[in-house]
N, C-alpha and C positions, 0 to 999 in steps of 0.2 A: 831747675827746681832743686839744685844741689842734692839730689840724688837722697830725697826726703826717706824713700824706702827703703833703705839702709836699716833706720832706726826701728824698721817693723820685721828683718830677719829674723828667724828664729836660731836661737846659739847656734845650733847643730850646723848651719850651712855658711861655707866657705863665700864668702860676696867675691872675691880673686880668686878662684879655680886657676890653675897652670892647662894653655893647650895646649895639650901632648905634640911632640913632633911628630913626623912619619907619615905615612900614605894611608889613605884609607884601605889599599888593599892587605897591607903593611898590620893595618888592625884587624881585619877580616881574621888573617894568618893566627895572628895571635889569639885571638878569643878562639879560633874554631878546635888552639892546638890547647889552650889552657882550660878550658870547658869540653873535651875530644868526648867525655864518655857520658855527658849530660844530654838527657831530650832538648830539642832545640828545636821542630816545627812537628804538628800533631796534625792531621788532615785527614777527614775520612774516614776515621780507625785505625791509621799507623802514625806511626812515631821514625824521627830520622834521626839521630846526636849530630853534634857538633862536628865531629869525626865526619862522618858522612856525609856531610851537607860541603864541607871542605872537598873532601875527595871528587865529588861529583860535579864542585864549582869549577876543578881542576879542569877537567875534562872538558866542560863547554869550553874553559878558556882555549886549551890547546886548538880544539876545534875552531875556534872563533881566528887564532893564529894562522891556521892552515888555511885559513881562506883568505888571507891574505891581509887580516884586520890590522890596520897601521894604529898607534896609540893619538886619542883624541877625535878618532871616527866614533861615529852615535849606531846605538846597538837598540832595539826600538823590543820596549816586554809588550804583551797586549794580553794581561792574566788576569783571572781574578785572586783569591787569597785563595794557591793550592801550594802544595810542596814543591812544586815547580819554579815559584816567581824568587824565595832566597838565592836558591843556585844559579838560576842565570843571573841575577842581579851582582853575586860574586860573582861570577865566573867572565862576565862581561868587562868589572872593574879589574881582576889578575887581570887580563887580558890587555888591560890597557886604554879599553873602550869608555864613549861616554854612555850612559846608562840613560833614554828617554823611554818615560813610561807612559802608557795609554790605556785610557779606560776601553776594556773588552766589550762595551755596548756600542760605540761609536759609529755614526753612520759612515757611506764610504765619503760624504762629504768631509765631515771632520777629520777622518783618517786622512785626506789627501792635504787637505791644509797641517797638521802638524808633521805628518811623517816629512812633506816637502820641504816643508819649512828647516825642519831639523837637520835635514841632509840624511837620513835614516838611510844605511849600507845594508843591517842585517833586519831582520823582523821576524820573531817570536809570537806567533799566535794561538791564543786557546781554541779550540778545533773547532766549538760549535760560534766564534766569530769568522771563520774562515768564510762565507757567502760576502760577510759586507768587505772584506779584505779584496777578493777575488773582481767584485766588483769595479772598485777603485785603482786595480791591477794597472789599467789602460792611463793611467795620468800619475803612476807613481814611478818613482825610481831608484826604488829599492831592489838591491842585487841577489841575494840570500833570503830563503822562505822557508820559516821552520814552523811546524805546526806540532803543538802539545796535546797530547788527548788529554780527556777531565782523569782517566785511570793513571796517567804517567804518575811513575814512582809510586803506583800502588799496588803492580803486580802485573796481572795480562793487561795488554792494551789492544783496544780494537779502536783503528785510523782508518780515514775512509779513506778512499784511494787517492792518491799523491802525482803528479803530474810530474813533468822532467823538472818546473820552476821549483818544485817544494821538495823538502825533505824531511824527515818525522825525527822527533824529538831523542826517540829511543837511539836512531841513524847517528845524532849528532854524537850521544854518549859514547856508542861503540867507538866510532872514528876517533874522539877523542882522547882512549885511554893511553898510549904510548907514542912515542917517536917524536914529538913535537917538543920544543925547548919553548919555554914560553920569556921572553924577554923580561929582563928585573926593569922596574920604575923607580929612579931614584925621588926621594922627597920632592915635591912641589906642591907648596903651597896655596898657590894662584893656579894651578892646573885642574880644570872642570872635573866632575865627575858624575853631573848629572845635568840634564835641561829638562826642568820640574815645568811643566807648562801651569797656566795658572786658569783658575775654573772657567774663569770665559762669562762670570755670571753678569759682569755687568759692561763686558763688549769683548772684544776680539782675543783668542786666548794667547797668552805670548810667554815665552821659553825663559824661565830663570836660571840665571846662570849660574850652580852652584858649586862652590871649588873644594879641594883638600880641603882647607882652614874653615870652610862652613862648614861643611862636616862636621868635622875634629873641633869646632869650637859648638856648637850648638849640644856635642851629645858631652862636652865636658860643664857648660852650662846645666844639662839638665841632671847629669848624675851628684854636680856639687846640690842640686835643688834638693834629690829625690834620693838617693841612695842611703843618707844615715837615719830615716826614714822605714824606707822598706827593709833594710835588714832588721829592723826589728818586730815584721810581723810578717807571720805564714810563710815563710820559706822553705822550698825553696818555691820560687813564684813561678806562675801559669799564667799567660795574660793571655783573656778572650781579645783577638784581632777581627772586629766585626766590622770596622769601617776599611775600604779596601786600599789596600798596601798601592797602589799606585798613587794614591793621594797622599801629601806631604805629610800630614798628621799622622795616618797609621804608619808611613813609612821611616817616620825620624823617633815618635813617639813610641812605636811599636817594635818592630823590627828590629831596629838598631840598636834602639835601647836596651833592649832582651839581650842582642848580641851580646853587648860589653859587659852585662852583669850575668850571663851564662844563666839566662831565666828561659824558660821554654815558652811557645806561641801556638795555644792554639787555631786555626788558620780556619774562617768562616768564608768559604764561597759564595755563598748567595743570601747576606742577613733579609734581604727580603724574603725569606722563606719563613717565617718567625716561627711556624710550628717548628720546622726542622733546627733554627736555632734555639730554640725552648729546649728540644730533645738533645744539643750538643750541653747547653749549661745543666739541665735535672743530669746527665753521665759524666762529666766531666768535672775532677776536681782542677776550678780555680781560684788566682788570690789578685786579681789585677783586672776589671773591666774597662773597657773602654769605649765611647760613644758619640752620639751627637745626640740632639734635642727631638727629633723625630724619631730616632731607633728608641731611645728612652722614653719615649709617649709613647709609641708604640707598645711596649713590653709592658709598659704599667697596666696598659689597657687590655693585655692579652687576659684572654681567661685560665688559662694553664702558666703563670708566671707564678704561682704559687707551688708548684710543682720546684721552683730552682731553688737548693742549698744553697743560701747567703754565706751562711757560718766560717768558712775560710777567706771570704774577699776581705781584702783590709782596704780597699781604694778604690772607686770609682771617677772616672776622670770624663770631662766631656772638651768637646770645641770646635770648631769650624763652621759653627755658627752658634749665638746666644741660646744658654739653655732660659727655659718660663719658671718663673717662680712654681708656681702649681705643679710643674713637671716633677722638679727639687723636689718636690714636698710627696707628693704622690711616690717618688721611687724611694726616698726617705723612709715611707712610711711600709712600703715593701719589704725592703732591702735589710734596713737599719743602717744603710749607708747615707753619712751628704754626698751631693754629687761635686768635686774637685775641677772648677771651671778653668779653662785655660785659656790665650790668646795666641795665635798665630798665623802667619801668613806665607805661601809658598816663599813668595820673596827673601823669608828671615831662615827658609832653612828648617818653619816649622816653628820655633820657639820665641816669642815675646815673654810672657810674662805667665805666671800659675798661681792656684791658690797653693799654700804651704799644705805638707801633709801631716801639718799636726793640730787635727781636729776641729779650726775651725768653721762654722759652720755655712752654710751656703747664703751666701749674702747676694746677690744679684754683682758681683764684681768678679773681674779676672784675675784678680791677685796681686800680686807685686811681681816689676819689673826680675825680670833672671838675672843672674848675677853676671858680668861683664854686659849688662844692657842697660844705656841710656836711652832716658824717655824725655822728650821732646813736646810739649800741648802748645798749640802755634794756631793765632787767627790767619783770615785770608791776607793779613800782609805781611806774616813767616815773622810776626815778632812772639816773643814768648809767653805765653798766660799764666800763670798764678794758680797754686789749690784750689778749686771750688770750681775753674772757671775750665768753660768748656772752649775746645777748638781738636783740629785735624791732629792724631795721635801723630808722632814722627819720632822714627826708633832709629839708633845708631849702635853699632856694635859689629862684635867679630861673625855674628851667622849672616848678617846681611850679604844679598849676592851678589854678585859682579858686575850683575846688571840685564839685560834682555839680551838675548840670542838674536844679534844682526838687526837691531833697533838701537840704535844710539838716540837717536829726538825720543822714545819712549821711554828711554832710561833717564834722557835730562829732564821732563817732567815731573819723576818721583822721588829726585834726590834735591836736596836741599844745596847752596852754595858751599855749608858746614857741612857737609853728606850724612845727613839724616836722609831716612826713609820716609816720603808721604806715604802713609798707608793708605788714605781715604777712608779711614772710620774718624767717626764724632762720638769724644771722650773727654773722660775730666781725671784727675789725680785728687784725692782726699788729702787732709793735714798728715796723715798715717802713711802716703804714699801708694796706696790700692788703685787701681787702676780700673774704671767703669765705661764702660763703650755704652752710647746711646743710638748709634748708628750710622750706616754705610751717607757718608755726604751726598752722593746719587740717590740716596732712597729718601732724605728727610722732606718732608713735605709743608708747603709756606702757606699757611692759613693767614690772611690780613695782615702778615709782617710779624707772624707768630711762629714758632719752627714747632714742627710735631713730629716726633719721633714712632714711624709705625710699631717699631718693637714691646714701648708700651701700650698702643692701641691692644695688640696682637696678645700680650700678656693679657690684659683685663678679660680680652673675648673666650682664649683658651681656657680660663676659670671658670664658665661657664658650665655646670654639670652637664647641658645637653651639646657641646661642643667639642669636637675630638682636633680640628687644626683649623689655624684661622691665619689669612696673610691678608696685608695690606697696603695700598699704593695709591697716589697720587694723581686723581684728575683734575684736568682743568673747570676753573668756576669762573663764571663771569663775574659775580660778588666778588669773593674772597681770592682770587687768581689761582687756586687751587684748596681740592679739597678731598678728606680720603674715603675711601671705599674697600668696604671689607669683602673677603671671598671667604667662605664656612665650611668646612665639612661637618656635617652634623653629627653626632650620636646619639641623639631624640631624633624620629626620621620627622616627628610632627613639630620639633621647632619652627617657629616663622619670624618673618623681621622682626615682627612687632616688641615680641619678648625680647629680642635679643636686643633691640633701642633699649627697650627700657631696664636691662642691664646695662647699659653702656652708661644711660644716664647715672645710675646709682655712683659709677667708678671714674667719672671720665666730663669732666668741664667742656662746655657747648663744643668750643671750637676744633676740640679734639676727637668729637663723637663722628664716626661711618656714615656719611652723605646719603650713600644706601649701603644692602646686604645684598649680596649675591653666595648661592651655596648653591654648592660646586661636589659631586661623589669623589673627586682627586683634586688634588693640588700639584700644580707640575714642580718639580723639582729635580736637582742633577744629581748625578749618580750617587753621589756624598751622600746625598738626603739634605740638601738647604734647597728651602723653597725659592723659586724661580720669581719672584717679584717683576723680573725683565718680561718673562712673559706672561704675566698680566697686565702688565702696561702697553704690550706691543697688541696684546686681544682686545685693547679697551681700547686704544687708539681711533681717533676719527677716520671713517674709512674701512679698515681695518675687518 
């Protein structure tokens, strides 16, 4: 497409960023020495600096040395967003280690397939995951068992008692203050430093392999995007971290980011708690939120959201799954913020494409490609389409990763001859170069030889004043060889089909209108907060 988004940069940002050379640990050093006396994670009611968060990364590392950790062995976090999860995540990369993170709700099934998978030596757990861990003890082969209390780094700790396999989190800092030389990492490039496993939402979850240069090129990507930007509002910045730091997005978009611009992070442990997140945002001043389309419905819908001070947030950002027009408009009308949509996938590292941050408004698009990213719209025979026209988005650039951890046929699958990235979403590029996803190619649904995108089913139903979330998927019709079905959560508890057809009808031409309604008190979804489509299709299923 000759790289049509070019012409829709705003002056301020650099399209050729330089990636800085060096290590990632190499940067850790530096930001934690150049920003030493600045807040840098907020959890709880305390506050840690830069300074701090360094010294105490030091420490895991040495410890992580003394047990014998060689560089390029995988170091397994299993936290949620406490003061805990920056420092081991430095302390693991000084060290030398690779860094695989796990979601803390995991059963011991999914623990046993990723930890095995990865080859996991050491494992960090948050204490009240420790049952499903202990569990899956019997079929893991992890060496090292460190267990974090929820109080760690906030004062007393009370750990429930520890067997000879475990050792507590506070054990590992003592041990590690002196004596231990921790070996220098000369630059490498192509040298992992993380296996980002990927959501698993639409089959088997599998390890991205993420190097130096994805790193160091993704977070030079997003500060040429963002940073002549936010230095010109509310600084110095606070960003609410409500989606959890083990997922690529809070963790490249959040974390990192904060890192290199010496911005502090407030650290949310459990955003399902929304009273207790209401009460973090009405005490806390911030200038940075960050979300997905469900925490954002959510909060619209609280009744206490009017209780939170907007007046210092200059940006709200969402992504990892499409936000709803209505949602836009609803926190919009909250906030006095648009909501700033972005595009990304573990694979890239996190970063595809954003909307700019200079004030345009929420449009249903994810922005324009980041700058060192080519964009790719390609039909099912990988030739190239045209503006307007829709086909399999396919990214190339320096965040892209290395490829899947010990799956080579799964990595030939996603990469192009020219190595572009399949991403598996269905998208178009405008004359302007804006970039609109319409949908995951496994979710679109073929009405008579008609393609139906559930996302705008899903939009039309969530406008609904009696509907709070609505997902939809794909059954078989013997007419039309497929046709869709919507699931509801209500917010009228006396809405019934009938109304909600004949809303469908008002927005939404025959072939695209809910075969039936099915409501539902939950919608399943993964820990992120994107709705599970897989399993509604595996509930609907014949049999089943």
């Amino acid at each position: 497409m000759d790289a049509i988004w070019l012409r829709s940069y705003p002056p301020e940002v650099d399209p050729t960023p330089a990636i800085p050379d060096g290590s990632v640990p190499a940067l850790i050093r530096e930001c934690c020495s150049q920003f030493a006396a600045e807040e840098a994670y907020w959890s709880m009611g305390r506050s840690v600096t830069f300074a701090e968060t360094w010294t105490l990364a030091q420490r895991v590392a040495r410890w992580l040395v003394a047990q014998g950790l060689r560089p390029g062995e995988r170091v397994a976090i299993m936290l949620p967003n406490v003061l805990a999860f920056p420092v081991l995540t430095y302390g693991t990369l000084i060290a030398g280690g690779v860094v695989v993170n796990v979601n803390p709700m995991y059963t011991p099934r999914e623990l046993t397939h990723q930890l095995n998978d990865a080859g996991v030596r050491v494992l960090f757990v948050w204490e009240p995951a420790r049952p499903s861990v202990e569990k899956a003890l019997p079929d893991l082969d992890v060496e090292s068992l460190v267990s974090v209390a929820p109080q760690s780094l906030l004062g007393a700790v009370a750990c429930s008692a520890l067997d000879q396999r475990w050792t507590s989190f506070e054990a590992v800092l003592v041990a590690g203050g002196e004596g231990v030389e921790i070996p220098p990492l000369p630059p490498d490039p192509s040298r992992p430093v993380m296996l980002q496993y990927t959501g698993g939402t639409t089959g088997v979850s599998k390890g991205a392999i993420l190097t130096e240069r994805n790193v160091r090129a993704a977070l030079a990507q997003q500060m040429a995007w963002t940073a002549p930007f936010m230095a010109k509002r509310c600084g110095p910045h606070r960003r609410v971290l409500a989606m959890p730091l083990y997922h690529i997005a809070a963790l490249m978009a959040g974390m990192y980011r904060a890192l290199v611009d010496g911005s502090a992070s407030i650290l949310i442990a459990d955003p399902r708690n929304l009273d207790g997140l209401i009460d973090v945002l009405a005490s806390q001043r911030f200038t940075v939120m960050g979300g997905i389309n469900t925490l954002y419905n959510a909060l619209v819908n609280h009744p206490r959201i009017h209780e939170v001070d907007f007046s210092q947030c200059a940006f709200s950002a969402a992504g990892a799954t499409a936000t709803q027009q209505v949602v836009a408009d609803r926190w919009q009308a909250i906030s006095g913020m648009s909501i700033l949509e972005g595009y990304g996938m573990t694979e890239t590292c996190c970063y595809i494409s954003q909307q700019a941050l200079d004030g345009r408004p929420f449009d249903g698009t994810v922005g324009l490609p980041l700058p060192l990213t080519e964009l790719s719209i390609r039909d099912a025979d990988d030739r190239e389409l045209g503006p307007g026209e829709q086909g399999e988005v396919c990214i190339r650039g320096p965040q892209v990763m290395a490829g899947y951890w010990n799956r080579v046929d799964e990595t030939a699958l996603v990469m192009t001859q020219d190595g572009y990235l399949r991403t598996g979403d269905i998208g178009s590029v405008d004359a302007s170069g804006y970039l609109k996803l319409s949908e995951r190619k496994k979710d679109m649904i073929l009405v008579s030889g008609f393609n139906v995108f559930p996302t705008e089913i899903e939009g039309v139903l969530i406008g609904h004043p009696g509907i709070l979330e609505a997902a939809v998927i794909a059954v078989a019709d013997e007419h039309s060889g497929q046709a869709p079905v919507a699931y509801v959560v209500r917010r009228d508890p006396l809405l019934g089909e009938a109304q909600v057809q004949a809303w469908c009808e008002q927005y939404l031409t025959g072939y695209k209108r809910p075969r039936r309604i099915e409501f539902r008190d939950a919608l399943p979804k993964s820990p992120v907060g994107k709705v599970l489509r897989r399993v509604l299709r595996d509930e609907s299923a014949p049999g089943s």
